[in-house]
VOPAGU-2260 file (C-alpha; in pm, 1 decimal, decimal comma):
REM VOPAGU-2260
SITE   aa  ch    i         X         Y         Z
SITE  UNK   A    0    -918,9    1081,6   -1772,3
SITE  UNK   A    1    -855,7     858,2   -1490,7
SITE  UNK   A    2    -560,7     959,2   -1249,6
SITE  UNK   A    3    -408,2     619,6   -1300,5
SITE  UNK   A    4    -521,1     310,8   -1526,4
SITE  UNK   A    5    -438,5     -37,1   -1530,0
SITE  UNK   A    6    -624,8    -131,9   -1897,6
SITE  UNK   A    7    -609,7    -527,6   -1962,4
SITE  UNK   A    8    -321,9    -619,6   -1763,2
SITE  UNK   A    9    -143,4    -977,9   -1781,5
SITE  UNK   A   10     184,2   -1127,6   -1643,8
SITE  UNK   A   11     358,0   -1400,6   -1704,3
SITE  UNK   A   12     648,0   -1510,7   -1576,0
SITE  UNK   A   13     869,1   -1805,5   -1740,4
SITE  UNK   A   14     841,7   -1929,8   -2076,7
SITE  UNK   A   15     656,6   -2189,2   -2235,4
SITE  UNK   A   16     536,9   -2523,6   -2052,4
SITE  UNK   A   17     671,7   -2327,4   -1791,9
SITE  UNK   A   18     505,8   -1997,8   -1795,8
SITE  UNK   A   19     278,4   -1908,9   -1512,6
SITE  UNK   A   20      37,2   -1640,0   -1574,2
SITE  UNK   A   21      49,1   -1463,4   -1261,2
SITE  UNK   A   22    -211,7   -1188,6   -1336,8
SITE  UNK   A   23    -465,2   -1199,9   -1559,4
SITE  UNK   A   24    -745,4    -922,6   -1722,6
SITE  UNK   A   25    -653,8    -649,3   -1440,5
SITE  UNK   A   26    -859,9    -360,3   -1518,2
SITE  UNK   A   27    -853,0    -106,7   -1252,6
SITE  UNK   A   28    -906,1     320,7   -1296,1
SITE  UNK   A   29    -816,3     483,7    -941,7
SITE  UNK   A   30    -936,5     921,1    -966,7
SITE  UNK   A   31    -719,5    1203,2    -859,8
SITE  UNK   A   32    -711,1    1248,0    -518,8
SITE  UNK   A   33    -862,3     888,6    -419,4
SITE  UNK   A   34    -788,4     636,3    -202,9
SITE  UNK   A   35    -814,4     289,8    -285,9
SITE  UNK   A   36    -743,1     -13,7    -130,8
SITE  UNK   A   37    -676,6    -373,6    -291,5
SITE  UNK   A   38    -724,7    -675,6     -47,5
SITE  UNK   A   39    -654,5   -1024,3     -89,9
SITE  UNK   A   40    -442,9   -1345,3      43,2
SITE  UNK   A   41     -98,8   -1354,5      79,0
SITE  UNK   A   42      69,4   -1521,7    -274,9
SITE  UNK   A   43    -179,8   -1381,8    -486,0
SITE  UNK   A   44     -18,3   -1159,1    -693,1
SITE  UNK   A   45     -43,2    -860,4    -491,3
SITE  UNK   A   46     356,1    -744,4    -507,8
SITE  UNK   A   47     322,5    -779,3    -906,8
SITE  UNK   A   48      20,5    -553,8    -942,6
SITE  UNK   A   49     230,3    -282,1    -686,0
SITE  UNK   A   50     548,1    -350,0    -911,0
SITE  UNK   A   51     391,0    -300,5   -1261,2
SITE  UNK   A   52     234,5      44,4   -1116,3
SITE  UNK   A   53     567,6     151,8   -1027,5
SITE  UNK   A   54     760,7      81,1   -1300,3
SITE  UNK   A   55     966,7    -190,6   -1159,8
SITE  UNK   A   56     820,8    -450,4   -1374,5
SITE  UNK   A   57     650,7    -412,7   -1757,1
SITE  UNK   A   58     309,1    -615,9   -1771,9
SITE  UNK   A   59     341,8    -916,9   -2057,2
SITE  UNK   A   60       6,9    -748,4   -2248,1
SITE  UNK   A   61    -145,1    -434,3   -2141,1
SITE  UNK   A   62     -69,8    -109,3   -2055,7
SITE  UNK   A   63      -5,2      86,8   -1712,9
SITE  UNK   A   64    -124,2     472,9   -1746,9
SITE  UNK   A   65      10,4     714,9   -1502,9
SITE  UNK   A   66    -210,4    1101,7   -1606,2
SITE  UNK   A   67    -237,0     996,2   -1908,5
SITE  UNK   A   68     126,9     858,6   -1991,3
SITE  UNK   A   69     291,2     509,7   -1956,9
SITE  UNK   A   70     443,7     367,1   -1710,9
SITE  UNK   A   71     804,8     275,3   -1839,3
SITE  UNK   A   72     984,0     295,3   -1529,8
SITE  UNK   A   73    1016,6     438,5   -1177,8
SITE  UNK   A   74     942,9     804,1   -1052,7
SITE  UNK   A   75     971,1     999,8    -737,0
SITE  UNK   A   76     617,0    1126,2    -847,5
SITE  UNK   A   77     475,6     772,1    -743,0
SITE  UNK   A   78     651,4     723,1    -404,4
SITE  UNK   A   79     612,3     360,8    -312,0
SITE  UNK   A   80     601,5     194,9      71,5
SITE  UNK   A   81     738,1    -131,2      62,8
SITE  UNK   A   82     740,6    -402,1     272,2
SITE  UNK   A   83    1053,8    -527,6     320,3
SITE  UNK   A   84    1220,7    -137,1     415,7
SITE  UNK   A   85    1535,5    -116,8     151,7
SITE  UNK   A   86    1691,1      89,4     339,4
SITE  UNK   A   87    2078,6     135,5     231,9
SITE  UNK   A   88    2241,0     -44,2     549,9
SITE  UNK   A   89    2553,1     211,8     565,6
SITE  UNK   A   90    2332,0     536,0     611,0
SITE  UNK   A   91    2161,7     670,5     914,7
SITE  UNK   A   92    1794,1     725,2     940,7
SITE  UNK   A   93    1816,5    1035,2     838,9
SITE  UNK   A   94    2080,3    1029,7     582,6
SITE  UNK   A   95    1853,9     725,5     396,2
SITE  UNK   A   96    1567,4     991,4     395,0
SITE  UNK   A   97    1831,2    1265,4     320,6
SITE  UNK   A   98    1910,4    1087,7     -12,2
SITE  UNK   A   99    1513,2    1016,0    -136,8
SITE  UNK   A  100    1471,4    1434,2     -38,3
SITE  UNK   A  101    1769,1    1573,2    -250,9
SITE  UNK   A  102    1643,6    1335,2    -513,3
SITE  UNK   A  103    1321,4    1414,2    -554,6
SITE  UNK   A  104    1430,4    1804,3    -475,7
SITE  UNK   A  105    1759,6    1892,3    -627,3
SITE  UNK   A  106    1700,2    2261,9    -661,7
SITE  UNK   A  107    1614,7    2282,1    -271,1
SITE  UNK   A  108    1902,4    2417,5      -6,9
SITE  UNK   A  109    2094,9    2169,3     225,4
SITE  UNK   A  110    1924,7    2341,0     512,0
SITE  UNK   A  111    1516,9    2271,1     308,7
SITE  UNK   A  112    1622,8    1973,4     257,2
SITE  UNK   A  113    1741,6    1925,8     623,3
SITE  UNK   A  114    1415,1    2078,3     761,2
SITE  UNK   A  115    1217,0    1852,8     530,9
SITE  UNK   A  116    1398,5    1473,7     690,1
SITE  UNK   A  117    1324,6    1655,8    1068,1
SITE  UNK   A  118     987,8    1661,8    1017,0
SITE  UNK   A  119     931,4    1353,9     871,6
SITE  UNK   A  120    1167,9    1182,2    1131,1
SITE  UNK   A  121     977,7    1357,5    1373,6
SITE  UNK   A  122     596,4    1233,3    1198,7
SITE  UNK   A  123     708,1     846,3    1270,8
SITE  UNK   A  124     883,5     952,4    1633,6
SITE  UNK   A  125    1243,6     893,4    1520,4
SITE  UNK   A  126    1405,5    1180,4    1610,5
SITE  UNK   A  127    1571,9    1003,8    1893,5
SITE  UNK   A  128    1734,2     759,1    1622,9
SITE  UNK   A  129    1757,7    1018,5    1358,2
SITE  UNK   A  130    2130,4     904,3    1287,0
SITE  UNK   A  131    2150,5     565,9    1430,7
SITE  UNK   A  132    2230,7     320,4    1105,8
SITE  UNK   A  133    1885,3      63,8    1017,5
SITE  UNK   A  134    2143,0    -236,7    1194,1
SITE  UNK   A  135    2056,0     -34,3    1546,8
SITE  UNK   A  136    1693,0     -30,0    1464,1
SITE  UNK   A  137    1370,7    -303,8    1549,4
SITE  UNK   A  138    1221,1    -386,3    1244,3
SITE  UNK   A  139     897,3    -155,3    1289,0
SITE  UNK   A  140    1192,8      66,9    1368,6
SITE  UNK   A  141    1328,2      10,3     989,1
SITE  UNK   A  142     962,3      15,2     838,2
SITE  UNK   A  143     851,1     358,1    1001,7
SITE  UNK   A  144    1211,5     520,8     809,4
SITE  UNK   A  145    1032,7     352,6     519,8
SITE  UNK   A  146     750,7     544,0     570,4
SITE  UNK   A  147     917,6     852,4     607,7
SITE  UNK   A  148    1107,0     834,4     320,4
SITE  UNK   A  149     838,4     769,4      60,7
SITE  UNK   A  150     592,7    1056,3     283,9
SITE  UNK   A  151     915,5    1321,1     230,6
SITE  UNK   A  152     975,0    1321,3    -119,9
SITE  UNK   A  153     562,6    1459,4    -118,4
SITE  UNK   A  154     506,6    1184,7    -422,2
SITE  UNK   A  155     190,9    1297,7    -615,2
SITE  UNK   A  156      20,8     914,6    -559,8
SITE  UNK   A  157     127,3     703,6    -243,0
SITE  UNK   A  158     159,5     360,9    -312,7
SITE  UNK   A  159     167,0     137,1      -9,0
SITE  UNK   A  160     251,5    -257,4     -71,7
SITE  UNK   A  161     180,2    -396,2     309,1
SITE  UNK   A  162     376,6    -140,9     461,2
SITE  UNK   A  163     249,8    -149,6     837,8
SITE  UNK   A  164     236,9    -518,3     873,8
SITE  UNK   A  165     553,0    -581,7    1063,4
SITE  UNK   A  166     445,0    -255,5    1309,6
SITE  UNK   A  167     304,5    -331,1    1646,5
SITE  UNK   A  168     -75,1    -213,3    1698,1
SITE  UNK   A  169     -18,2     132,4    1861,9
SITE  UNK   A  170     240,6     239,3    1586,2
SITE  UNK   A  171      86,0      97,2    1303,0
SITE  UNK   A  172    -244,9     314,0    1407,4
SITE  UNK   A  173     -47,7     591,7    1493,5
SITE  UNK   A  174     127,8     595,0    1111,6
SITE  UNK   A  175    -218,3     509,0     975,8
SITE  UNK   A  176    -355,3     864,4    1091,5
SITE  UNK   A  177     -11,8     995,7    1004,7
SITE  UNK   A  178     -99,1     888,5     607,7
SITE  UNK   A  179    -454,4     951,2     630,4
SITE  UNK   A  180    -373,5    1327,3     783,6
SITE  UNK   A  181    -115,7    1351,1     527,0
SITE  UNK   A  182    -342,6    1230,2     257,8
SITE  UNK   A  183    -618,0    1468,9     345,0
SITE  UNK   A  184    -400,1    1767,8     334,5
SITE  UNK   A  185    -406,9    1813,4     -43,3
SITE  UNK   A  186    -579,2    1453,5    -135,8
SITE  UNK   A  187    -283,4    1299,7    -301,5
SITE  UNK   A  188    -388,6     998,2    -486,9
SITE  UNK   A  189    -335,6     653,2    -246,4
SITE  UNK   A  190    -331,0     296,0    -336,6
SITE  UNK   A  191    -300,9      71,9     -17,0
SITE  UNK   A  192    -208,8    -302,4     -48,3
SITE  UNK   A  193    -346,5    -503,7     227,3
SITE  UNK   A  194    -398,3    -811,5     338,0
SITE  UNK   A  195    -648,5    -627,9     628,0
SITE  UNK   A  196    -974,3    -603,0     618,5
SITE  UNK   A  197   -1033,8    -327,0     903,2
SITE  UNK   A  198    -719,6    -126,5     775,0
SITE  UNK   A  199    -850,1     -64,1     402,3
SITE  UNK   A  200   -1180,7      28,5     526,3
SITE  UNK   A  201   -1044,7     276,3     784,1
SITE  UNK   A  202    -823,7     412,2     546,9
SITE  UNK   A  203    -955,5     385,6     156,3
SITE  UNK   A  204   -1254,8     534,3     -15,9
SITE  UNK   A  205   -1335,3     145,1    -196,2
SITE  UNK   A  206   -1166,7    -174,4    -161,7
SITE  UNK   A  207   -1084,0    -411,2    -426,4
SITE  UNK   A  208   -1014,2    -746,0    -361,2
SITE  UNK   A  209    -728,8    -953,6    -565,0
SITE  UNK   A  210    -861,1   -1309,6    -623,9
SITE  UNK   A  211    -558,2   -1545,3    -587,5
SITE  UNK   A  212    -379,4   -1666,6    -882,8
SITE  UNK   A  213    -263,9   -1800,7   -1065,8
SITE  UNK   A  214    -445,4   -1614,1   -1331,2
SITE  UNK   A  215    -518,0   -1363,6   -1097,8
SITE  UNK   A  216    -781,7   -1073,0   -1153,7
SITE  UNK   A  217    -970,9    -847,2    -906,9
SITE  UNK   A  218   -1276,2    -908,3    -805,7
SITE  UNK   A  219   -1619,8    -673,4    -714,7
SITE  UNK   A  220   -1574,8    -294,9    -547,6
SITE  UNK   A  221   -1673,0    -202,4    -245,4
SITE  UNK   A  222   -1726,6      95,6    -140,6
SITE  UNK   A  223   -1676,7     255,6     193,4
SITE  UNK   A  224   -2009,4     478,6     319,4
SITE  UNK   A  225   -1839,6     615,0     654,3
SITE  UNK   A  226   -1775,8    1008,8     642,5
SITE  UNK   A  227   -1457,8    1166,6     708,1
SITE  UNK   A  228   -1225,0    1178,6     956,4
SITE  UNK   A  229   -1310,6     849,9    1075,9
SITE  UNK   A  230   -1312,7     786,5    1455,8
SITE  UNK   A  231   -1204,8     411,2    1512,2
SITE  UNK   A  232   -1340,6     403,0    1858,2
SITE  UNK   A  233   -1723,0     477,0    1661,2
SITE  UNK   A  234   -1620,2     238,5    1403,2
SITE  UNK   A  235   -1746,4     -99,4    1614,0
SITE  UNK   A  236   -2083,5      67,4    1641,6
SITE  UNK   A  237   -2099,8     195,6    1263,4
SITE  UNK   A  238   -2350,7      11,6    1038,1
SITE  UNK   A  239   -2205,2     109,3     772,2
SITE  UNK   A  240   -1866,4     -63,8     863,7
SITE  UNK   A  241   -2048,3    -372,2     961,7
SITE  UNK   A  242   -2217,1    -434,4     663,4
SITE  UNK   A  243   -1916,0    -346,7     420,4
SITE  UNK   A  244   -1690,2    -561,9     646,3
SITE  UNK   A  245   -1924,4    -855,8     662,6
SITE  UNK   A  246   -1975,7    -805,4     266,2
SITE  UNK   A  247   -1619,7    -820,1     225,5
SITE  UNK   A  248   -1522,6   -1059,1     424,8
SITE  UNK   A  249   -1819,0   -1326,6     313,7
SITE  UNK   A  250   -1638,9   -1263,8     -60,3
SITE  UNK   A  251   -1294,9   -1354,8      66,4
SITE  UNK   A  252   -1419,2   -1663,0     215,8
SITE  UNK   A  253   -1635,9   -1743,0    -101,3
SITE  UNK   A  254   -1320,6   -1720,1    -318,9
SITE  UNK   A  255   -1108,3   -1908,0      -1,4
SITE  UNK   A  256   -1328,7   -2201,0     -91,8
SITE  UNK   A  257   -1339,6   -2236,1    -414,7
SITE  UNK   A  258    -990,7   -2214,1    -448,3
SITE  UNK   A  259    -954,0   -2485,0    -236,0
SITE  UNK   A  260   -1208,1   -2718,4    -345,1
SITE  UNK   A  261    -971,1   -2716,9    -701,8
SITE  UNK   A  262    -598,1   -2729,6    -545,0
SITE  UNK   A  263    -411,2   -2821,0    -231,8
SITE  UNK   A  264    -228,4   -2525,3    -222,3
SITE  UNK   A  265    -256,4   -2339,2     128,5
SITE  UNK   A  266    -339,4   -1972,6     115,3
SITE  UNK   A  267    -345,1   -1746,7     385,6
SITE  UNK   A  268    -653,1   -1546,5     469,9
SITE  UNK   A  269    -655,3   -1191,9     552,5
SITE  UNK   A  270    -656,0   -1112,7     893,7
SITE  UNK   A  271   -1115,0   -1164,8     939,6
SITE  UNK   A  272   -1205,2   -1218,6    1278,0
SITE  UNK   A  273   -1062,0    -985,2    1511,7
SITE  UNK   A  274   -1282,7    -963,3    1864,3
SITE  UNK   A  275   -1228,0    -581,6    1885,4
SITE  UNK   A  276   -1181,5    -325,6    1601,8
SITE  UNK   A  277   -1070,8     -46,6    1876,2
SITE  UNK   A  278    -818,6    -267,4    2044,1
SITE  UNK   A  279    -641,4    -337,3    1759,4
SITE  UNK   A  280    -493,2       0,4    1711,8
């Protein structure tokens, strides 16, 4: 039995002449202890797939299996990273990760719980700001409490929806070791969202790419052949990242085109052609 399972999945949203299937056939089985990453454009559905697996949102047809069970709503045992922070703007840092801790551990001490937000404060190098409120932060600022949050509540899967994008290079590598050293600790189960190449090879055991909707499904695995711990200053020199990068990104542009050639709408392509793997971290 897979870890989680995403059997026949469709979403619509509207009614009618009006519906718009957003997703369409998703059929996805991620293992215990894996790390996978999905990769596609921006608008193409991405956010729904990352909402359905947390419970936020029910799928129109299908089903959502979490060990074996349904997904009917959130838990603290999938801890999600989102993109966009929600943090509540009247706490500090550390009261916002304060809240997720006592949630997801109500039987632990004030003082556990206390020693539990330091540390994770301290992973993303906020202790300085530990009890400034998110208004007094940068936005990378706001995203790295994000981080911390969903990392301290020790969620059995990790589910990530974009959530280094708005980082600058140095701390979005830094927090991408952070996860991956977390991860490899005890092999928590890790879904990534990406619209990055590089980062979901770094980071997952297989990428899946999302074609874009409407009607959208996922496309071909690939998996990643590069032992672990990856060393990103090797990476450049790797075959095996060349060839999986080249693979993937020849797919994305395959899939680019066609859309195109049938509608005027503009997607965005994931970030393809960067000079430099090494100096992007």
């Amino acid at each position: 039995m897979a870890y989680l399972e995403l059997n026949n999945i469709y979403k619509t949203y509207g009614k009618g002449e009006h519906a718009t299937e957003v997703l369409s056939n998703i059929n996805l089985s991620i293992e215990e202890g894996e790390f996978v990453a999905i990769v596609g454009f921006t608008g193409s559905g991405k956010t729904t797939l990352v909402n359905l697996i947390n419970g936020l949102l029910q799928p129109t047809s299908g089903e959502v299996l979490f060990k074996g069970e349904p997904v009917v709503g959130t838990s603290h045992e999938r801890g999600v990273i989102f993109q966009n922070y929600s943090l509540l703007p009247w706490l500090t840092v550390g009261q916002n990760v304060y809240m997720a801790v006592n949630e997801a551990f109500p039987k632990k001490s004030k003082s556990e719980i206390n020693d539990i937000v330091a540390e994770y404060v301290e992973m993303v190098s906020l202790s300085h700001a530990i009890n400034k409120r998110p208004k007094e932060l940068s936005g990378g600022m706001r995203q790295r409490v994000a981080v911390a949050r969903a990392l301290a509540m020790k969620p059995e899967m990790i589910i990530m929806d974009e959530p280094l994008g708005a980082l600058d290079a140095l701390t979005r590598g830094n927090l991408q070791d952070e996860i991956l050293n977390i991860w490899g600790k005890d092999k928590r189960t890790a879904l990534l969202i990406t619209n990055d190449v590089d980062e979901g090879i770094y980071m997952a055991d297989r990428i899946i790419p999302l074609r874009p909707g409407p009607n959208a499904t996922l496309g071909p695995e690939f998996k990643i052949d590069i032992d672990r711990p990856r060393d990103k200053t090797e990476l450049n020199d790797n075959p095996n990242f060349k060839k999986t990068r080249n693979a993937i990104i020849e797919y994305l542009m395959d899939i680019g085109n066609e859309r195109k050639s049938v509608s005027k709408t503009e997607y965005v392509l994931p970030e393809l052609t960067p000079k430099d793997f090494v100096n992007r971290f």
